[in-house]
C-alpha positions in Angstrom: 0.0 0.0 0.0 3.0 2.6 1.0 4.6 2.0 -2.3 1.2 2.5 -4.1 1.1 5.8 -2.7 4.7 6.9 -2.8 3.8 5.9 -7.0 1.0 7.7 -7.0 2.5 10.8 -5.1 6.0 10.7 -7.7 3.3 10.7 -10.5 1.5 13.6 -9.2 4.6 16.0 -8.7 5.8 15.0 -12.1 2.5 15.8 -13.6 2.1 19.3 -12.0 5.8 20.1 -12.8 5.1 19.3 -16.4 2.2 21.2 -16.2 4.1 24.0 -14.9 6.6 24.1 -17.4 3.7 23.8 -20.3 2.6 27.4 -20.9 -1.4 26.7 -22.6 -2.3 27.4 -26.1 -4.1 30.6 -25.2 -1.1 32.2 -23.4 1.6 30.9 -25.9 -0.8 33.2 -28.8 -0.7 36.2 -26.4 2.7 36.4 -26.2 3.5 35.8 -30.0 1.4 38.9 -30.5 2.8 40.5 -27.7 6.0 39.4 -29.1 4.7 41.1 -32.8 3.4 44.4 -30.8 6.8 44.8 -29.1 9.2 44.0 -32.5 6.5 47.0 -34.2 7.7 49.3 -31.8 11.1 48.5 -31.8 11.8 48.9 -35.0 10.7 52.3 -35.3 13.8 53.1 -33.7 16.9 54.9 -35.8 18.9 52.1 -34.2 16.6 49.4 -36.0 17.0 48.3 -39.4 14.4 45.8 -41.4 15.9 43.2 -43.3 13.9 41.5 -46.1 11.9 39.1 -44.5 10.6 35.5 -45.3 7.8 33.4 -45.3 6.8 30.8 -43.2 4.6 27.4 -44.4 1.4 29.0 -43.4 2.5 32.6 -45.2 3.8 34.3 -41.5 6.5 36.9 -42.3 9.7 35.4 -40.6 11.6 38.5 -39.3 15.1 39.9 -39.0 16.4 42.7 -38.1 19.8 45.0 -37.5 20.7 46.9 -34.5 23.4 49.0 -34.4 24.8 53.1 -33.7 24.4 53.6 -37.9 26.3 57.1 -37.7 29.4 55.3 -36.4 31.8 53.3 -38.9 30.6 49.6 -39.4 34.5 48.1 -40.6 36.0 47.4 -37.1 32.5 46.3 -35.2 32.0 43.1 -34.0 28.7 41.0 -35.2 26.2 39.1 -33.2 23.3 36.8 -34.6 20.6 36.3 -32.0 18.0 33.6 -32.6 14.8 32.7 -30.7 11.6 30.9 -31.4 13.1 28.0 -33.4 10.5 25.8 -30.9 7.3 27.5 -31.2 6.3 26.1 -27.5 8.9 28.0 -26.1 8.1 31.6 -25.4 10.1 32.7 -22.6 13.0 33.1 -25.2 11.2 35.1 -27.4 10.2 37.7 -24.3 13.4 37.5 -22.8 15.3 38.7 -26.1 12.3 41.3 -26.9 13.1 43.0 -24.0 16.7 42.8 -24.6 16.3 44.7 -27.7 13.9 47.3 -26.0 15.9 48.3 -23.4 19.0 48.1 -26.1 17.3 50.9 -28.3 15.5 52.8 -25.7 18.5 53.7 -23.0 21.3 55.5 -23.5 23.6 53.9 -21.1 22.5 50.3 -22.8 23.0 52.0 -26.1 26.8 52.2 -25.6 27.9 48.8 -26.9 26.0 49.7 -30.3 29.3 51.6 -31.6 31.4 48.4 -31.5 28.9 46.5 -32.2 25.9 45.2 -35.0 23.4 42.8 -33.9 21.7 40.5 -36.5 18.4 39.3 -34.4 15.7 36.6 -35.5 13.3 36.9 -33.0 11.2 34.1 -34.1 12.4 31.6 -35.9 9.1 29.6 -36.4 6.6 32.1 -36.3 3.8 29.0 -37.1 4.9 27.2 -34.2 4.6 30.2 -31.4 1.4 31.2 -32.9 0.2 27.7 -32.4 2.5 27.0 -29.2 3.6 24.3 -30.8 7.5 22.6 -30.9 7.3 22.0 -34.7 6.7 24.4 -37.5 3.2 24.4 -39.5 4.9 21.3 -41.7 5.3 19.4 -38.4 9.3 19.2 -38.9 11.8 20.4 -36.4 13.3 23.1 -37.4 16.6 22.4 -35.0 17.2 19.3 -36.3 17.4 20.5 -40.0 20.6 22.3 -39.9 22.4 19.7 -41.9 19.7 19.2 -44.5 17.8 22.6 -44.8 14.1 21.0 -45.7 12.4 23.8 -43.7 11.8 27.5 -44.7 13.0 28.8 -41.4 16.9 27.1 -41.7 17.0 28.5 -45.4 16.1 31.8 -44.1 18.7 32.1 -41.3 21.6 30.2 -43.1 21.1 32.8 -45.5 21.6 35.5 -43.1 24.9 33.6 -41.7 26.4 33.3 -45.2 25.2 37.3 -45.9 26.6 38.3 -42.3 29.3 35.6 -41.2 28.9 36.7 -37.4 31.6 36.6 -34.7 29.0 34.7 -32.7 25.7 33.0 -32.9 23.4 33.1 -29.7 20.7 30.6 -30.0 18.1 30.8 -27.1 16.0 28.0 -26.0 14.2 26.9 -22.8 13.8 23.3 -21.3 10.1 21.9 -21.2 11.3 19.3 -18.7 13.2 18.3 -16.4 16.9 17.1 -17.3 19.4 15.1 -16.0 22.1 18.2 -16.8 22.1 21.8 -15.2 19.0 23.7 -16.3 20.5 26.9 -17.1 22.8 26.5 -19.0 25.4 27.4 -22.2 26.6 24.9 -24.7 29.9 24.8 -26.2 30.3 22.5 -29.0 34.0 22.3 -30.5 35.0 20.2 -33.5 37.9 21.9 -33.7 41.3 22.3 -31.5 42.3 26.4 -32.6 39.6 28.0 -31.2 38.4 25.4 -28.6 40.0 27.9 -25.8 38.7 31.0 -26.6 34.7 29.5 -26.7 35.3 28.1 -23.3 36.7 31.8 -21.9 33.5 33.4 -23.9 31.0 30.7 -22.3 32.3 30.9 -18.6 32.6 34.7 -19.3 28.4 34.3 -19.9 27.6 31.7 -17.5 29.5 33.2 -14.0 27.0 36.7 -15.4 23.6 35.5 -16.0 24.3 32.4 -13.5 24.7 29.4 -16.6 26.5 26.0 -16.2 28.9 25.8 -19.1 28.6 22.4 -21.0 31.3 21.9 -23.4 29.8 19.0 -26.0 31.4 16.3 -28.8 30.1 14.7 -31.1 28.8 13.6 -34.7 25.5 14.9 -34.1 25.4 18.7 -36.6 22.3 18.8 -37.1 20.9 21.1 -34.0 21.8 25.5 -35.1 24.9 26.0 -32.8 26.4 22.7 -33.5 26.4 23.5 -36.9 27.9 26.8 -36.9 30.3 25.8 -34.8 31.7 22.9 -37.2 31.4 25.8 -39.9 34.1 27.9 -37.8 31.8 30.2 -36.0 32.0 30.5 -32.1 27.8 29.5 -31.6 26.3 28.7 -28.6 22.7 27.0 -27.0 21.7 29.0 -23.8 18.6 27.4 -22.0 17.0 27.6 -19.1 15.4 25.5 -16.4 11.8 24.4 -16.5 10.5 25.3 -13.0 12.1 28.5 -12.8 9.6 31.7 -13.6 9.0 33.3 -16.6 10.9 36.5 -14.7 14.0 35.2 -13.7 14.2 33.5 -17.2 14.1 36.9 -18.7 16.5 38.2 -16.6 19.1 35.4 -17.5 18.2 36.2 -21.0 19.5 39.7 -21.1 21.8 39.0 -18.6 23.2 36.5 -20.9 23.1 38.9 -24.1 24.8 41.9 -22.7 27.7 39.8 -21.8 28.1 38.4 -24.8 27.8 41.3 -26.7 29.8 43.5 -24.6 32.6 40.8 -24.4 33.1 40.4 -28.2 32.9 44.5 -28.3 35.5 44.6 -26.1 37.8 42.2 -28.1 40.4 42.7 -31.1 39.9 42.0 -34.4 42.8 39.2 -33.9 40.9 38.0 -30.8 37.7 37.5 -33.0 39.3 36.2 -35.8 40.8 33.1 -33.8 37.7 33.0 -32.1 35.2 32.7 -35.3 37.4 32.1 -38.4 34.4 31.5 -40.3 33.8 35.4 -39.5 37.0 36.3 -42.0 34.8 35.5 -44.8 32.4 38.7 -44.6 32.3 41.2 -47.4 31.3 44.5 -45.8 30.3 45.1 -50.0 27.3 43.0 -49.9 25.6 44.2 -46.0 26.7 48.1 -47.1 22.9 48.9 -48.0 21.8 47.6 -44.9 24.5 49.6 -42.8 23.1 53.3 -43.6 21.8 55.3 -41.4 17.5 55.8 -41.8 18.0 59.6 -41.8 21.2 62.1 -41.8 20.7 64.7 -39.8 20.2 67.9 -41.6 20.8 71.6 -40.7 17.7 73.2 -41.5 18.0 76.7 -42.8 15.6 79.3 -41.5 14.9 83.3 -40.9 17.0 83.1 -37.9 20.0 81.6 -39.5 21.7 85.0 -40.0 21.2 86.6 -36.7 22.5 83.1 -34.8 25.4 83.7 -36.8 25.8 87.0 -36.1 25.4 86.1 -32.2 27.7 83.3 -32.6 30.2 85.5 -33.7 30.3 88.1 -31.2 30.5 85.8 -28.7 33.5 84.3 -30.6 35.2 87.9 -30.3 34.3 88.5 -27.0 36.4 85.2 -25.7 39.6 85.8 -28.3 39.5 88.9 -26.4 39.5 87.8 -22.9 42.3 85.0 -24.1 43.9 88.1 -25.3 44.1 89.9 -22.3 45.1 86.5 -20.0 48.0 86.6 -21.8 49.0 90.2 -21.3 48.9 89.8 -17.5 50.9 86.6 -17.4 53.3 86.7 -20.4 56.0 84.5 -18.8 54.1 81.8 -16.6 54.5 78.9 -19.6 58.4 79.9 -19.6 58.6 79.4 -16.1 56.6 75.9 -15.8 59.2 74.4 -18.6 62.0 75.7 -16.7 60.9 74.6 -13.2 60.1 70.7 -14.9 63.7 70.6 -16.6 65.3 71.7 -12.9 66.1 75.4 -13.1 64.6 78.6 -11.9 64.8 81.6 -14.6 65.6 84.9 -13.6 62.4 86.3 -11.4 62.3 89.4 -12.5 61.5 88.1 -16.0 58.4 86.7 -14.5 54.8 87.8 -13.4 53.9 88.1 -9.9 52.4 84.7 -10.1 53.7 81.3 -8.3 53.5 78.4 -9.8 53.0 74.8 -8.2 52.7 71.4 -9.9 50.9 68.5 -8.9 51.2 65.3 -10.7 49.3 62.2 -10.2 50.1 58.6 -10.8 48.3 56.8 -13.8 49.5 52.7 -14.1 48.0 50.6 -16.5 48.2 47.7 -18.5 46.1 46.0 -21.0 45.7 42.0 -20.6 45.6 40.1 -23.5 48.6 37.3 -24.3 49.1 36.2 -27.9 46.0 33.9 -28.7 44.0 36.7 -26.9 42.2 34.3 -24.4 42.7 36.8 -21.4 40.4 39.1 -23.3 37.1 37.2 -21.8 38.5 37.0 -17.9 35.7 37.9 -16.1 36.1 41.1 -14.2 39.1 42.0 -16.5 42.1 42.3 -15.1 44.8 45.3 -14.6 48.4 45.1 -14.3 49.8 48.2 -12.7 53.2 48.0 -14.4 52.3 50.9 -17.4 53.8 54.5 -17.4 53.7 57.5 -14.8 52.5 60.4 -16.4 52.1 64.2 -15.5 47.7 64.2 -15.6 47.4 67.7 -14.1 48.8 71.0 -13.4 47.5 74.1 -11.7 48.4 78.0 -11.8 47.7 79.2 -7.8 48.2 82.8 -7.1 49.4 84.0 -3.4 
């Protein structure tokens, strides 16, 4: 009887766990067009740029997009592809990286990284599926297991992007439905190769000790699941998931957690340190993106009645401080002479000088940048400083008595 109920008691925790890990139908369509609403707004942004979409089985528009500070120069930036959605019964990917991108575009602090870097972002990857909260898309295929093959719309449509882009690194965000015998949250690593086997590792545990992720480093045959793919193909790719029973919250948070480190990592990095990293990167043609790289609008000096008297205004007030400069330097005419002589160890003749005194304070500046030859010190996590670099002179002040 005891082991009748212990049975029955094991079978009822698994079943409510499973149920709380299964989001309904109803609330897996209410966040797709939550998802839609959100990716509308976003991309009014002049940060956002549209790329020419495709279509899905059942005729959905399959989305991608460009994030990036247009007005700065787009040679030396690092690129990031972000994809989401590939299982449409996993939402909490698709929310977590929406809200990435939204505080991405909309503050300024965020906005920082988007000078050294572009992000290419997929939000949904199998728009059918998340409409339908379901794990395959409307053909009933899997689109993370047709990275070898490329049967489904969806693989087409981001391999594409890949061979258009050639990233530095591929994100690919998923979420477990249940329980696993390995760490929830979690980033894989998958390395086929010896060269760049190091600098994935320092990337990953650079991610996982911010947003909180086991790193799982991976071998294998098996190439047919996004990251594993990519990563055979050169490009430093990785799976982030997340735990089943944790909430919808904290899985957002690792999320974007997750993203900014990545992204701000790579930004951070050399072009060396990104070429050893993703060799498959060294293959991009800025030639072929450049029309997707301009900015929406250039900003424009509008000419108007009050053009001329700015001008004039601008110019008085020009006059006015030559004039003041002017008359500085009549009252102290000798005072640079004097801080020369004082630094190489001689005082000139005081009666040459102004009746000012002059004392110098100097402060001690030591630094060092961290990065060895194959650059894998460039992901330590908080970066380290050596305090071995030059003294320099930062500041010096005129005092009078």
């Amino acid at each position: 009887m005891n082991t009748r109920v212990a049975a029955s008691n094991r079978l009822v925790a698994w079943l409510s766990v499973i149920l709380a890990c299964a989001p309904s139908a109803t609330a897996a369509a209410g966040i797709y067009d939550r998802a839609l609403s959100d990716m509308a707004q976003i991309e009014q942004s002049p940060y956002v740029r549209v790329l020419p979409a495709g279509r899905s089985p059942d005729g959905r528009p399959l989305r991608a997009i460009v994030v990036t500070d247009f007005f700065s120069p787009s040679q030396s930036k690092a690129r990031v592809m972000i994809c989401a959605g590939q299982h449409g019964d996993e939402p909490n990917p698709i929310v977590g990286l929406t809200s990435f991108l939204r505080d991405l575009v909309n503050r300024k602090d965020a906005r920082k990284v988007l000078k050294d870097c572009v992000l290419i972002v997929v939000p949904i990857v199998n728009p059918d599926g998340a409409a339908a909260n379901r794990r395959t898309n409307a053909a009933g295929a899997d689109v993370n297991r047709d990275w070898m093959k490329l049967a489904t719309e969806e693989a087409r449509f981001v391999d594409t992007l890949v061979s258009q882009w050639h990233p530095h690194v591929i994100l690919d965000l998923h979420e477990w439905r249940q329980r696993t015998s390995v760490p929830g949250d979690e980033i894989e690593v998958f390395s086929p190769r010896a060269g760049g086997s190091q600098l994935q590792r320092a990337l990953a545990l650079r991610v996982g000790r911010t947003a909180g992720l086991t790193m799982l480093q991976c071998h294998g045959d098996r190439q047919d699941l996004l990251h594993r793919r990519f990563s055979s193909e050169g490009y430093a790719s990785y799976l982030i998931e997340t735990a089943c029973d944790r909430p919808p919250q904290e899985k957002h948070a690792i999320y974007r957690a997750a993203l900014y480190s990545a992204v701000e990592a790579i930004s951070e990095a050399s072009s060396g340190t990104r070429s050893i990293l993703s060799p498959g990167s060294d293959r991009y043609d800025p030639v072929v993106v450049a029309g997707f790289l301009t900015p929406k609008s250039a900003p424009r000096i509008v000419a108007s009645k009050g053009m001329p008297v700015l001008a004039a205004a601008m110019s008085a007030l020009g006059f006015v401080v030559l004039a003041r400069m002017a008359r500085k330097r009549e009252r102290k005419p000798c005072v640079r002479y004097r801080i020369r002589a004082l630094r190489r160890g001689y005082d000139p003749d005081p009666a040459r000088l102004s009746p000012f005194s002059v004392q110098a304070q100097t402060t001690t500046e030591s630094y060092q940048s961290v990065e060895p030859d194959d650059g894998a010190a460039v992901f330590r996590l908080p970066p380290e400083r050596i305090n071995t670099g030059p003294c320099r002179q930062k500041q010096t002040r005129l005092m009078s008595p």
